[in-house]
N, CA, C and O atoms as CSV, one atom per row, in Angstrom:
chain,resi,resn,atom,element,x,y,z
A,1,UNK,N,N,10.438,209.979,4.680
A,1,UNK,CA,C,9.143,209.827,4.051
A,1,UNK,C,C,9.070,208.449,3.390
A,1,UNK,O,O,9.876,207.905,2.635
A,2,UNK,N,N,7.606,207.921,3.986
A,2,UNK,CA,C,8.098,206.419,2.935
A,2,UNK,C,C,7.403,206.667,1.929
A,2,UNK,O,O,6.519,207.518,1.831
A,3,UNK,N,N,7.947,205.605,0.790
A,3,UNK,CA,C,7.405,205.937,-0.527
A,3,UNK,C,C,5.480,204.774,-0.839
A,3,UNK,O,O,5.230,203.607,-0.538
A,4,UNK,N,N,4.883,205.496,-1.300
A,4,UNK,CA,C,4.193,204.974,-1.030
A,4,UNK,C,C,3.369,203.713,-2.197
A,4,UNK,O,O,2.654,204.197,-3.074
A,5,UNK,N,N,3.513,202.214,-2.141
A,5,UNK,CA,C,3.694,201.378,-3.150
A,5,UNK,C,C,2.669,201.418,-4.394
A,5,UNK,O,O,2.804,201.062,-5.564
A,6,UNK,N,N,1.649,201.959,-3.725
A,6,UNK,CA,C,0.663,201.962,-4.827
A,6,UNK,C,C,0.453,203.005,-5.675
A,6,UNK,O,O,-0.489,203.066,-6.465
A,7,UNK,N,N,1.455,203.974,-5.513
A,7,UNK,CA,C,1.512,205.228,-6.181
A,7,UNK,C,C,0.148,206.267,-6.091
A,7,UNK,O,O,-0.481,206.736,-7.040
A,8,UNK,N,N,-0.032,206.414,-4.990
A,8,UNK,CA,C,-1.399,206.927,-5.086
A,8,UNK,C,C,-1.233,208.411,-5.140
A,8,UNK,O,O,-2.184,209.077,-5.547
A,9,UNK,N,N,-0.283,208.916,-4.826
A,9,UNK,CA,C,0.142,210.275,-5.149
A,9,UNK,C,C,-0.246,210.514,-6.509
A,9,UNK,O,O,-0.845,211.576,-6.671
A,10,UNK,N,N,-0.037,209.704,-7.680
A,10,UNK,CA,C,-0.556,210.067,-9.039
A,10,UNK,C,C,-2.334,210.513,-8.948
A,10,UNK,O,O,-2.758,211.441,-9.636
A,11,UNK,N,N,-3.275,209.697,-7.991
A,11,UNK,CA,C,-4.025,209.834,-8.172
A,11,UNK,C,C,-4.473,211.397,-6.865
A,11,UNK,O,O,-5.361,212.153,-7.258
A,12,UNK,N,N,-3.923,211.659,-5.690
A,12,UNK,CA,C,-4.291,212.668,-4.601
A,12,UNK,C,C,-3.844,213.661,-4.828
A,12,UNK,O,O,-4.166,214.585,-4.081
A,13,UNK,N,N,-2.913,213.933,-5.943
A,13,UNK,CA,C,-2.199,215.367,-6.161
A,13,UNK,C,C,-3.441,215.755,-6.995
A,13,UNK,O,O,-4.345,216.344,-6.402
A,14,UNK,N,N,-3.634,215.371,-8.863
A,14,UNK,CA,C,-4.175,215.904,-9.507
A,14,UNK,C,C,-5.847,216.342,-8.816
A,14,UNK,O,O,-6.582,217.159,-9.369
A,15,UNK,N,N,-6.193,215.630,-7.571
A,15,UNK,CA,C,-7.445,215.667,-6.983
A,15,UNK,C,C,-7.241,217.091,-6.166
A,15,UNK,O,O,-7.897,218.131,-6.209
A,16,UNK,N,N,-6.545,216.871,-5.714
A,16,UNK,CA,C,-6.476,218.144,-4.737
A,16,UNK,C,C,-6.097,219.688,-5.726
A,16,UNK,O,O,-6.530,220.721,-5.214
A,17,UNK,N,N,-5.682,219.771,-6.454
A,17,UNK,CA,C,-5.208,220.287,-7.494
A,17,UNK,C,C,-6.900,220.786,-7.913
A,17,UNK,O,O,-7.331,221.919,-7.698
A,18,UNK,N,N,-7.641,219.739,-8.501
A,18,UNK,CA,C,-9.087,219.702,-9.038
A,18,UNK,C,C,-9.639,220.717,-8.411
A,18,UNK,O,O,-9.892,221.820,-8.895
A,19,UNK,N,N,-9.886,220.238,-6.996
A,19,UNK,CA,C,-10.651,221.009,-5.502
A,19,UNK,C,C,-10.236,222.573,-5.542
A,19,UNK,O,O,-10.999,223.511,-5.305
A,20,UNK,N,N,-8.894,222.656,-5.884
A,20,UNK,CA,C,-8.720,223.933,-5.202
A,20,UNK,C,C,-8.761,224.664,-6.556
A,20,UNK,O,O,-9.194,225.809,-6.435
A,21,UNK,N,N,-8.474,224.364,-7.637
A,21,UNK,CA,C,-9.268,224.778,-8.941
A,21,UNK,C,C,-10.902,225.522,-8.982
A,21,UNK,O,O,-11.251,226.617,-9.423
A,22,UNK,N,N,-11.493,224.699,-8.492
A,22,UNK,CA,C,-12.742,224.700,-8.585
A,22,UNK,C,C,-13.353,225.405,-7.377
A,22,UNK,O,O,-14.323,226.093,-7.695
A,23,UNK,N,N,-13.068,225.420,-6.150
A,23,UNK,CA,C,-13.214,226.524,-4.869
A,23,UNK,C,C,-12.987,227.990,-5.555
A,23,UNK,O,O,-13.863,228.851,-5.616
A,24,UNK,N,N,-11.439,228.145,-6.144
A,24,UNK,CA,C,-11.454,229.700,-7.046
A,24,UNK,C,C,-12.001,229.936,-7.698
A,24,UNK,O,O,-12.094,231.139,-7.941
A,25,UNK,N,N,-12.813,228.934,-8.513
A,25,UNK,CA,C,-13.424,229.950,-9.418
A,25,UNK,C,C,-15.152,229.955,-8.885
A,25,UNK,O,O,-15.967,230.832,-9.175
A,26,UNK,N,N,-15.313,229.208,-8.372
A,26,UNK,CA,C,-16.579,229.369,-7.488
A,26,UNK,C,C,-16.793,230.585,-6.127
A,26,UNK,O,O,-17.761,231.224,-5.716
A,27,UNK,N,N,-15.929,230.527,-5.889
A,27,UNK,CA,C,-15.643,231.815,-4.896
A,27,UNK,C,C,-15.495,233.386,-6.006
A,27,UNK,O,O,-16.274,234.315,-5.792
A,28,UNK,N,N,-14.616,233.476,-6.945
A,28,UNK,CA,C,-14.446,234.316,-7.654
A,28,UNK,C,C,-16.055,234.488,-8.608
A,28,UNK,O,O,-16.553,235.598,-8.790
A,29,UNK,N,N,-16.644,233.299,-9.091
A,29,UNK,CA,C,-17.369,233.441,-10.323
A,29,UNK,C,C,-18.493,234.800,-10.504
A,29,UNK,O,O,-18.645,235.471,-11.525
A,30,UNK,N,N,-19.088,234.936,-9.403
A,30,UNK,CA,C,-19.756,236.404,-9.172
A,30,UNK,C,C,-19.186,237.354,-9.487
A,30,UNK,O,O,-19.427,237.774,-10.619
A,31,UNK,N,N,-18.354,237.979,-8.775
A,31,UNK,CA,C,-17.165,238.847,-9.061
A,31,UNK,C,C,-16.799,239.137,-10.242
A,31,UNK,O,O,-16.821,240.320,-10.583
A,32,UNK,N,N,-16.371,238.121,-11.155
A,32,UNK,CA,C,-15.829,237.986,-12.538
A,32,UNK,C,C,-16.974,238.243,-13.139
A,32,UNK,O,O,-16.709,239.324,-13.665
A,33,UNK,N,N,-17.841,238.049,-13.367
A,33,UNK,CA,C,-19.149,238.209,-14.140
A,33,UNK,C,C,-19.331,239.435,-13.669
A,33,UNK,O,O,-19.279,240.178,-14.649
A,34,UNK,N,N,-19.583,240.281,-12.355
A,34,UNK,CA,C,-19.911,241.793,-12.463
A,34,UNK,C,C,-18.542,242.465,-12.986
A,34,UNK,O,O,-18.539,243.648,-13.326
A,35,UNK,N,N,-17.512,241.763,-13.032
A,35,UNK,CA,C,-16.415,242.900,-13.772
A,35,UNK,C,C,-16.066,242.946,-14.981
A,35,UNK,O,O,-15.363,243.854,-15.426
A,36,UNK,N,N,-16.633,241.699,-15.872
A,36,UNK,CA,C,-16.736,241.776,-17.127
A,36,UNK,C,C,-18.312,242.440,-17.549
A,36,UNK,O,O,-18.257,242.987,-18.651
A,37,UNK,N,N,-19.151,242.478,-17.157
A,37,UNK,CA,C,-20.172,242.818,-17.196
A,37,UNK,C,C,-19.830,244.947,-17.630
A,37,UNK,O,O,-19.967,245.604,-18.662
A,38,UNK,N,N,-19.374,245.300,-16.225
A,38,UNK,CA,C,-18.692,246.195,-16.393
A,38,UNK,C,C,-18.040,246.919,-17.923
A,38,UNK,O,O,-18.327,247.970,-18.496
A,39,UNK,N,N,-17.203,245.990,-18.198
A,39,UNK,CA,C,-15.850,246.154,-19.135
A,39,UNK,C,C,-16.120,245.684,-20.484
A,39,UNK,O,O,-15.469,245.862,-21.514
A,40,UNK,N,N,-17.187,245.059,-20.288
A,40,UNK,CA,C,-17.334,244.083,-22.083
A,40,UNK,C,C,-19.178,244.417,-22.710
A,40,UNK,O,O,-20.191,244.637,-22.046
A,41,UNK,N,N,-19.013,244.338,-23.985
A,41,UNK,CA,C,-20.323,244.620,-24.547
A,41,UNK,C,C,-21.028,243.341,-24.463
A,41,UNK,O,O,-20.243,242.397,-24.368
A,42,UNK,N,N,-22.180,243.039,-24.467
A,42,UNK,CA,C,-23.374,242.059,-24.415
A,42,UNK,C,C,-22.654,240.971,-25.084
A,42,UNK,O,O,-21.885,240.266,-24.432
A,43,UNK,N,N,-22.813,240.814,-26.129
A,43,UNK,CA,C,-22.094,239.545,-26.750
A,43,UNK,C,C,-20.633,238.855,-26.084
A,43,UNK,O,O,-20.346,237.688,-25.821
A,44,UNK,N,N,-19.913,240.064,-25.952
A,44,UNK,CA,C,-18.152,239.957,-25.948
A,44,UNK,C,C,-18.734,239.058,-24.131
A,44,UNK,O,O,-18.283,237.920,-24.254
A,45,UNK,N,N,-19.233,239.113,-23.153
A,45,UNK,CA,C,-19.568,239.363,-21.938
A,45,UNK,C,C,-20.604,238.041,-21.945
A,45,UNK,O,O,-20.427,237.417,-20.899
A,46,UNK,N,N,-21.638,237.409,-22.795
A,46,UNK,CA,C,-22.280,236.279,-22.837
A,46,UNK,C,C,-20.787,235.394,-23.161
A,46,UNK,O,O,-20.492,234.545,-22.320
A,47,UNK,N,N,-20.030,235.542,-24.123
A,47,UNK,CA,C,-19.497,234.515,-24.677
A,47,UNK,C,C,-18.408,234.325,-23.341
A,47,UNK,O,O,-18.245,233.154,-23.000
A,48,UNK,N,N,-17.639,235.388,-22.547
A,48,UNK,CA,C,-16.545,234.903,-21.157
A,48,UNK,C,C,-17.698,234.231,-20.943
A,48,UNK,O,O,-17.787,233.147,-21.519
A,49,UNK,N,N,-18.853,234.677,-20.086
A,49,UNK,CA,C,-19.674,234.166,-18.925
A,49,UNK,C,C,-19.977,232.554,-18.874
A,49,UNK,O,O,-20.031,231.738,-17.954
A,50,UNK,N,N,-20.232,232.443,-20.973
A,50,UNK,CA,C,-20.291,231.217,-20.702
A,50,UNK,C,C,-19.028,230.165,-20.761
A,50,UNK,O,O,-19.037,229.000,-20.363
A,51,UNK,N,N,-17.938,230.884,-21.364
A,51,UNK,CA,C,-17.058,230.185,-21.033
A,51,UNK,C,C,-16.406,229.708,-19.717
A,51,UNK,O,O,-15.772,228.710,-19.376
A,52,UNK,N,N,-16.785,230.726,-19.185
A,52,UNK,CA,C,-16.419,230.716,-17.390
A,52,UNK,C,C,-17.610,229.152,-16.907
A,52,UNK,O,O,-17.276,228.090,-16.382
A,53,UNK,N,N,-18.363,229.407,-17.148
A,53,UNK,CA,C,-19.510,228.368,-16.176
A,53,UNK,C,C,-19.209,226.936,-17.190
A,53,UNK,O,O,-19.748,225.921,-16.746
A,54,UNK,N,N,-18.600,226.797,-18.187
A,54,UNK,CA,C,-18.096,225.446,-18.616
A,54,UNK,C,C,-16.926,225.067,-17.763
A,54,UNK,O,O,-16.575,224.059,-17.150
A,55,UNK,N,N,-16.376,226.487,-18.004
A,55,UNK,CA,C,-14.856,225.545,-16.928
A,55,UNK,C,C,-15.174,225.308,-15.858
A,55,UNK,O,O,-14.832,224.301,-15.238
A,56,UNK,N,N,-15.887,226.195,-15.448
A,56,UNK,CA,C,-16.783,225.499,-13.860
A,56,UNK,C,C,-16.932,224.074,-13.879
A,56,UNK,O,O,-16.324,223.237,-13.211
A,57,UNK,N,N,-17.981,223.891,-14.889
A,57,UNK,CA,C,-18.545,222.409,-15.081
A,57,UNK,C,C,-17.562,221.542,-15.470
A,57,UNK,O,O,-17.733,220.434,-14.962
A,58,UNK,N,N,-16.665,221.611,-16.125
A,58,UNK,CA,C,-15.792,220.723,-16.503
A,58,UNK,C,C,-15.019,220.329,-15.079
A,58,UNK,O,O,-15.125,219.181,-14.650
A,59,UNK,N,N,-14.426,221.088,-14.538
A,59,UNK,CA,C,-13.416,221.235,-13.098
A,59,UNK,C,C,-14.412,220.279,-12.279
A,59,UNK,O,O,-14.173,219.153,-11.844
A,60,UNK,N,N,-15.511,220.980,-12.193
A,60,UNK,CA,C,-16.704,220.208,-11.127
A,60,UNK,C,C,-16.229,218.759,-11.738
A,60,UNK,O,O,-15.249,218.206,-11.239
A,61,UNK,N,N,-16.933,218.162,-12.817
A,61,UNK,CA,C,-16.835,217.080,-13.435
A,61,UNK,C,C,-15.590,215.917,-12.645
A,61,UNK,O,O,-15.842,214.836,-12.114
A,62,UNK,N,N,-14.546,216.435,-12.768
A,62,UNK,CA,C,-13.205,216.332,-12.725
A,62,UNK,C,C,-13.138,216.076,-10.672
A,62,UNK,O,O,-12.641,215.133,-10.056
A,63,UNK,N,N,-13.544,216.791,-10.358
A,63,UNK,CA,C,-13.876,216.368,-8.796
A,63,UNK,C,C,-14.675,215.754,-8.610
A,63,UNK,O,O,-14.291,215.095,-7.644
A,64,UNK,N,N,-15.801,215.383,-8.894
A,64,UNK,CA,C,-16.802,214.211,-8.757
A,64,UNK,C,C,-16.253,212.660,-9.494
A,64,UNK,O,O,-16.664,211.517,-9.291
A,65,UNK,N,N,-15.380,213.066,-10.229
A,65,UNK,CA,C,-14.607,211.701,-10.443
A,65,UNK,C,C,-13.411,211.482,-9.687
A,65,UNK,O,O,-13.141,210.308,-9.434
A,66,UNK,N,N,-12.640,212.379,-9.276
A,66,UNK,CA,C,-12.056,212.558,-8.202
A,66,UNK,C,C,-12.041,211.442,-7.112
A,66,UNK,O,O,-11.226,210.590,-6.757
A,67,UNK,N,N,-13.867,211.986,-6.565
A,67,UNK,CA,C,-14.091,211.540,-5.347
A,67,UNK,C,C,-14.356,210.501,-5.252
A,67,UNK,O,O,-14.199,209.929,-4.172
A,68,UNK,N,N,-14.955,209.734,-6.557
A,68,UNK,CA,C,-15.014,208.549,-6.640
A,68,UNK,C,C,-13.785,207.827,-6.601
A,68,UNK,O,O,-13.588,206.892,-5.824
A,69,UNK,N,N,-12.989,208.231,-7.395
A,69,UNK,CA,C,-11.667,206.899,-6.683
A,69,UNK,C,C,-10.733,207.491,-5.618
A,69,UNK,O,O,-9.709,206.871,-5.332
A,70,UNK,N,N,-10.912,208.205,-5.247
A,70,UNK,CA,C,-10.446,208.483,-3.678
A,70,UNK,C,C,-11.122,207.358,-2.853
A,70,UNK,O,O,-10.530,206.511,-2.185
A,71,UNK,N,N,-12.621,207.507,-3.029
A,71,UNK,CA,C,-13.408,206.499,-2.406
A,71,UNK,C,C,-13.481,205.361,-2.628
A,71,UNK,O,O,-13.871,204.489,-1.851
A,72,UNK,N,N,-13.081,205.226,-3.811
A,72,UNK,CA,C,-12.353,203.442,-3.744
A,72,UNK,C,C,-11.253,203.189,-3.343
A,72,UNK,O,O,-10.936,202.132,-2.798
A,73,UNK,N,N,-10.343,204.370,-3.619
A,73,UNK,CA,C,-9.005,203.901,-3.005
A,73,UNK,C,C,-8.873,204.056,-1.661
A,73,UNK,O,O,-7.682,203.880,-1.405
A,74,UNK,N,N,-9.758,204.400,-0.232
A,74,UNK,CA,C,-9.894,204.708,0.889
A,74,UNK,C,C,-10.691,202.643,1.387
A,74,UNK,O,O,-10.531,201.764,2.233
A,75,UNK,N,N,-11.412,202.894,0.287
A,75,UNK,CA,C,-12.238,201.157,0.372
A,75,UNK,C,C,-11.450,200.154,0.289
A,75,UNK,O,O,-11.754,199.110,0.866
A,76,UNK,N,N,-10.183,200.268,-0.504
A,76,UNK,CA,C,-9.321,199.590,-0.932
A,76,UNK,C,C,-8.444,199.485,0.251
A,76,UNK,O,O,-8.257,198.323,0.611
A,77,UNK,N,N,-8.060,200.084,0.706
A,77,UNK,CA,C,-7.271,200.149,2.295
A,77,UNK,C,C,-8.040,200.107,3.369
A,77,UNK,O,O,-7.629,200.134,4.529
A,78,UNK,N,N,-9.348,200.028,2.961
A,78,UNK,CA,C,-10.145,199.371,4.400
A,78,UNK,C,C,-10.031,200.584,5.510
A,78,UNK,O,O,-9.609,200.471,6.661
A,79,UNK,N,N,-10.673,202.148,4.656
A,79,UNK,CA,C,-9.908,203.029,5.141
A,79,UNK,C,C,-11.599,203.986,5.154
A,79,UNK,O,O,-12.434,203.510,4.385
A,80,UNK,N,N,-11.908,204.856,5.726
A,80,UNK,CA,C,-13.450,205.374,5.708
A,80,UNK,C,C,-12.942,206.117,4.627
A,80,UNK,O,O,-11.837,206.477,4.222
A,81,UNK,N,N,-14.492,206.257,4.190
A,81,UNK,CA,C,-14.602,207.289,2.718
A,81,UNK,C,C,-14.226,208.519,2.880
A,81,UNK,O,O,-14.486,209.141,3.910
A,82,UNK,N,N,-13.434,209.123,1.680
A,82,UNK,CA,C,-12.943,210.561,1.496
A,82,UNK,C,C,-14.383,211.467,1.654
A,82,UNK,O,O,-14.492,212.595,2.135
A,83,UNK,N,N,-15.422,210.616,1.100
A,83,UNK,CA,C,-16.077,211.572,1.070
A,83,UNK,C,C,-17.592,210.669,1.358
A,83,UNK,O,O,-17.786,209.544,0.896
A,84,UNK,N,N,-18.275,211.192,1.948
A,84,UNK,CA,C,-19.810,210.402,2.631
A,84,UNK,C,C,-20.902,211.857,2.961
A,84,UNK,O,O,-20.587,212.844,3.626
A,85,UNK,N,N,-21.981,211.649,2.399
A,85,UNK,CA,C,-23.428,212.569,2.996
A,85,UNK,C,C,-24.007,211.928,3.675
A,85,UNK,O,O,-23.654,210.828,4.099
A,86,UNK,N,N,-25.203,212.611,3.949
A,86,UNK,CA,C,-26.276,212.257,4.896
A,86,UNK,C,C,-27.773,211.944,3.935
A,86,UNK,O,O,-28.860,211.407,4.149
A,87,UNK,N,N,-26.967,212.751,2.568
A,87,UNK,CA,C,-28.181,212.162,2.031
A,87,UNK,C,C,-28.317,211.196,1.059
A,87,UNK,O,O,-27.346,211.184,0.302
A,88,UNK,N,N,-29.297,210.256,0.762
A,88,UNK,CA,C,-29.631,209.126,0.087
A,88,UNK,C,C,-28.830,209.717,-1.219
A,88,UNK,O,O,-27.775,209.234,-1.629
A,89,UNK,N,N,-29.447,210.748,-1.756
A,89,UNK,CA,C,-28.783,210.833,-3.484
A,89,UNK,C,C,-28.327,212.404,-3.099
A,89,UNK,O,O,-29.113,213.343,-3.223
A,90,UNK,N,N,-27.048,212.549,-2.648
A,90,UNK,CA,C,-26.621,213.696,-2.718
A,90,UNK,C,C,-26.008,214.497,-4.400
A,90,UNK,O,O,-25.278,213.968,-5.239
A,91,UNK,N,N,-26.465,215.528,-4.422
A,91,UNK,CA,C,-26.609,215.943,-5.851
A,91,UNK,C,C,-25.257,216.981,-5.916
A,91,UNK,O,O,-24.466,217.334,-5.040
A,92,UNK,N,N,-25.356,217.277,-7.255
A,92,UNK,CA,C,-23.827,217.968,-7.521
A,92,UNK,C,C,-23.423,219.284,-6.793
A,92,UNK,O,O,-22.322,219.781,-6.558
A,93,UNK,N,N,-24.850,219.720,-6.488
A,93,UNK,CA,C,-24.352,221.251,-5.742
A,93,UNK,C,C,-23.682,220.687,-4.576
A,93,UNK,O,O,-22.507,220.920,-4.292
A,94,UNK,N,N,-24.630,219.786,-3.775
A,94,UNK,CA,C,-23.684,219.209,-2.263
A,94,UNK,C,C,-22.396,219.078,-2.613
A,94,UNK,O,O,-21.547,219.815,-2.112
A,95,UNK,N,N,-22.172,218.398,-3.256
A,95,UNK,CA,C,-20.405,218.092,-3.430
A,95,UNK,C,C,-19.577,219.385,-3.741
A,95,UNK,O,O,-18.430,219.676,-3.403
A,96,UNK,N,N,-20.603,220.156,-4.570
A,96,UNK,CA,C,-19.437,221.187,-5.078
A,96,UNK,C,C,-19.666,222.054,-3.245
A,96,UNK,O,O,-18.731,222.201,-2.458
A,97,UNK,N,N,-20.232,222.225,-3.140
A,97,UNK,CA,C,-20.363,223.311,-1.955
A,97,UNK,C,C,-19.646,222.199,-0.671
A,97,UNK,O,O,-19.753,222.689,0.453
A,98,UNK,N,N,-19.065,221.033,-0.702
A,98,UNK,CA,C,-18.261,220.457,0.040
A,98,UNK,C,C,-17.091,220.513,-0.639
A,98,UNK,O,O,-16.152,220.329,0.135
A,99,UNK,N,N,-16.769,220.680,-1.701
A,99,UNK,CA,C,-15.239,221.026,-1.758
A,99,UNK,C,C,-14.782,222.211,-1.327
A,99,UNK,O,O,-13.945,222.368,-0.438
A,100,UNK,N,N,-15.490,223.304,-2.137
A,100,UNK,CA,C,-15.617,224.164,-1.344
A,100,UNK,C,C,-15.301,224.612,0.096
A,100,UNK,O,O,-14.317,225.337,0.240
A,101,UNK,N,N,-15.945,224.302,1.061
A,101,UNK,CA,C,-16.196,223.860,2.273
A,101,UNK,C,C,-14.695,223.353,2.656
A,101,UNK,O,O,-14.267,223.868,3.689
A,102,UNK,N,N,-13.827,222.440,2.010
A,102,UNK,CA,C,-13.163,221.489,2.433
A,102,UNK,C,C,-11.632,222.389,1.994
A,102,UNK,O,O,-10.687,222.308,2.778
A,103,UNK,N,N,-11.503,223.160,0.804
A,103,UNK,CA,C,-10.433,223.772,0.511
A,103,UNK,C,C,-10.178,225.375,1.564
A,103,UNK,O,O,-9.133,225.936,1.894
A,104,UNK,N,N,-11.789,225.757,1.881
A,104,UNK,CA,C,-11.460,226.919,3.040
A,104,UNK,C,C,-11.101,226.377,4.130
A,104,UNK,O,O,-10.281,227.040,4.765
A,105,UNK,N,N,-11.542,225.029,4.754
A,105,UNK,CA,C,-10.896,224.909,5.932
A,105,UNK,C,C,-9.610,224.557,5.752
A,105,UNK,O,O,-8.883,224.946,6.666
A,106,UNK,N,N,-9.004,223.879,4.784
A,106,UNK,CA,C,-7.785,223.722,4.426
A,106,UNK,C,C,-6.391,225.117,4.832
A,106,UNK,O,O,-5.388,225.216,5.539
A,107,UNK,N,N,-7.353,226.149,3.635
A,107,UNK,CA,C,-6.384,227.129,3.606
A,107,UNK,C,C,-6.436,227.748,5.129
A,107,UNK,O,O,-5.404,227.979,5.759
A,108,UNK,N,N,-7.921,228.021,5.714
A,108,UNK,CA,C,-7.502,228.536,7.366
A,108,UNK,C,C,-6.722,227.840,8.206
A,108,UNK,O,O,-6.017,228.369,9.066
A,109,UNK,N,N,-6.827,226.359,7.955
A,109,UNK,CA,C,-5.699,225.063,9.065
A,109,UNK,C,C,-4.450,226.002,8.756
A,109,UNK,O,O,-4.122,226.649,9.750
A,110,UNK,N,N,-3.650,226.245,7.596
A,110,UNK,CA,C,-2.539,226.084,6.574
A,110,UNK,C,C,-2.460,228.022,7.779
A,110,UNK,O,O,-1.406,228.243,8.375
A,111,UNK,N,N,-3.223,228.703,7.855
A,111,UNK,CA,C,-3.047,230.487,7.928
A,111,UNK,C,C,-2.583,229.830,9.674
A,111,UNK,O,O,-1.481,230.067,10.168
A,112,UNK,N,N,-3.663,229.012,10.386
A,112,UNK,CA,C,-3.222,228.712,12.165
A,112,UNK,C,C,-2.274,228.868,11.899
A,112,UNK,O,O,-1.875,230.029,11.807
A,113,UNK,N,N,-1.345,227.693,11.615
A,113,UNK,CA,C,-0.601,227.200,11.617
A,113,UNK,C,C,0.792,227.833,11.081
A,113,UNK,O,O,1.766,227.081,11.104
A,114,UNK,N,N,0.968,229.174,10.594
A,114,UNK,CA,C,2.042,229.442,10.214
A,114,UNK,C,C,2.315,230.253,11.351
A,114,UNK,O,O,3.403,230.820,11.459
C-alpha cells in the first residue's frame, strides 16, 4: 500500500464515517419517532424527536462540508468532482438523499462481493 503524501486519509475517513452516520439515521428516523411515540409521553417524545432531527442536521452539516473539500481535494489532483448535480443550485435535500443513495450502493457493492 503506498502511503499517501498528502495525508488525505485524515480528511476521507472522517467523511465517509459522516455519510454513513447520516444514511442511519435517515433511514432509521421514521421508525424511531413511531417507537418513541409509542413508549414516551408528549413532552418526554417532542424533546428525543427534536433531539434526533438536530443530530440529523448537524451530521448533514458535517457532509456538506465534507463534500466540499473532497471537491477541492479531487480539483487539487486534477481529478473529477466527488460530487457534481445537474442542477444549477442543488439544495440540501439533493445531497442528503445522494449520500444516502451513495452509502446503499456502497453497502450492496460490499453484500456482491462477499
Amino acid at each position: 500500500m503506498q502511503k499517501d503524501p498528502d495525508n488525505n486519509e485524515l480528511v476521507i475517513a472522517p467523511a465517509i464515517q459522516h455519510f454513513k452516520e447520516y444514511a442511519l439515521i435517515v433511514l432509521r428516523f421514521n421508525d424511531q419517532l413511531v417507537a418513541w411515540c409509542n413508549e414516551r409521553a408528549g413532552a418526554d417524545y417532542r424533546v428525543l424527536a427534536e433531539n434526533l432531527d438536530h443530530h440529523r442536521t448537524n451530521i448533514h452539516n458535517f457532509c456538506l462540508s465534507d463534500i466540499k473539500i473532497l471537491n477541492r481535494l479531487a480539483e487539487k489532483e486534477h481529478q473529477a468532482p466527488f460530487a457534481v448535480s445537474s442542477k444549477e443550485n442543488p439544495d440540501r435535500t439533493d445531497y442528503g438523499q445522494a449520500i444516502v443513495k451513495f452509502c446503499c450502493e456502497n453497502v450492496c457493492e460490499a453484500i456482491k462481493n462477499e
